[in-house]
LOLUM-367747 format. One record per residue (C-alpha): residue in one letter; x, y, z. Coordinates in steps of 0.2 Angstrom, whole numbers, padded with zeros to 4 digits, always signed. Layout:
aXYZ ...
***
This chain:
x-0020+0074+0017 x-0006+0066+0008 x-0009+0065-0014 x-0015+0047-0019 x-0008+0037-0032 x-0024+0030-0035 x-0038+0026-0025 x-0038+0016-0009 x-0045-0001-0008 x-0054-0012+0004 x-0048-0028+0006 x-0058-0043+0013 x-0052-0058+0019 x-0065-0070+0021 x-0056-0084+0033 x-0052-0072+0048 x-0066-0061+0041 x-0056-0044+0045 x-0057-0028+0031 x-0040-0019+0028 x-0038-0005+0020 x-0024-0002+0007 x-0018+0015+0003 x-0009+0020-0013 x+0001+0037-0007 x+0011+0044-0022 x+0027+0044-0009 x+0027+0028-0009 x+0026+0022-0028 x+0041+0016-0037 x+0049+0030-0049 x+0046+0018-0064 x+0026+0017-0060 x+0026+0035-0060 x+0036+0036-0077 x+0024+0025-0084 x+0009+0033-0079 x+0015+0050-0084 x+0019+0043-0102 x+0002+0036-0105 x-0010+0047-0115 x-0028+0044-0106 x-0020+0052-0091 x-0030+0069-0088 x-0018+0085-0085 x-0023+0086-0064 x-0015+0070-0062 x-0002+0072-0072 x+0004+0089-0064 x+0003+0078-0048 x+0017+0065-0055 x+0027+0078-0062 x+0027+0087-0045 x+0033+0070-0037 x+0047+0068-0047 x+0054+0081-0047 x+0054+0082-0028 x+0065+0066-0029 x+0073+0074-0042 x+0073+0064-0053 x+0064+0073-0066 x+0071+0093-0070 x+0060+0104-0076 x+0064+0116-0088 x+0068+0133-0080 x+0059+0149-0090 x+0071+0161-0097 x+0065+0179-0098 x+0074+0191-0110 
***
């Protein structure tokens, strides 16, 4: 299954009586959400691995290469 953003959320509306359901896929979050959510400090270090992994499959983020001697 697809990584999340954050969790998904019911949505009910109460003229037409219909749930939907909203998903928030990390694929489709904005590049400046993801900056923000990486800089924040109660962020634990699971979810902040998954932003990292994200950006830099848009590449927008390089991660330092390890040099070996």
């Amino acid at each position: 299954m697809p990584i999340k953003f954050k969790p998904s959320e019911k949505n009910y509306d109460r003229r037409t009586g219909k749930t939907t359901v909203v998903h928030h896929w990390i694929k489709g979050t904005p590049t400046k959400n993801l900056l923000e959510a990486l800089e924040k400090d109660n962020v634990s270090a699971k979810k902040k691995h998954k932003y990292r992994k994200e950006l830099w499959r848009r590449e927008k983020l390089v991660l330092p290469s390890k040099e070996r001697n």
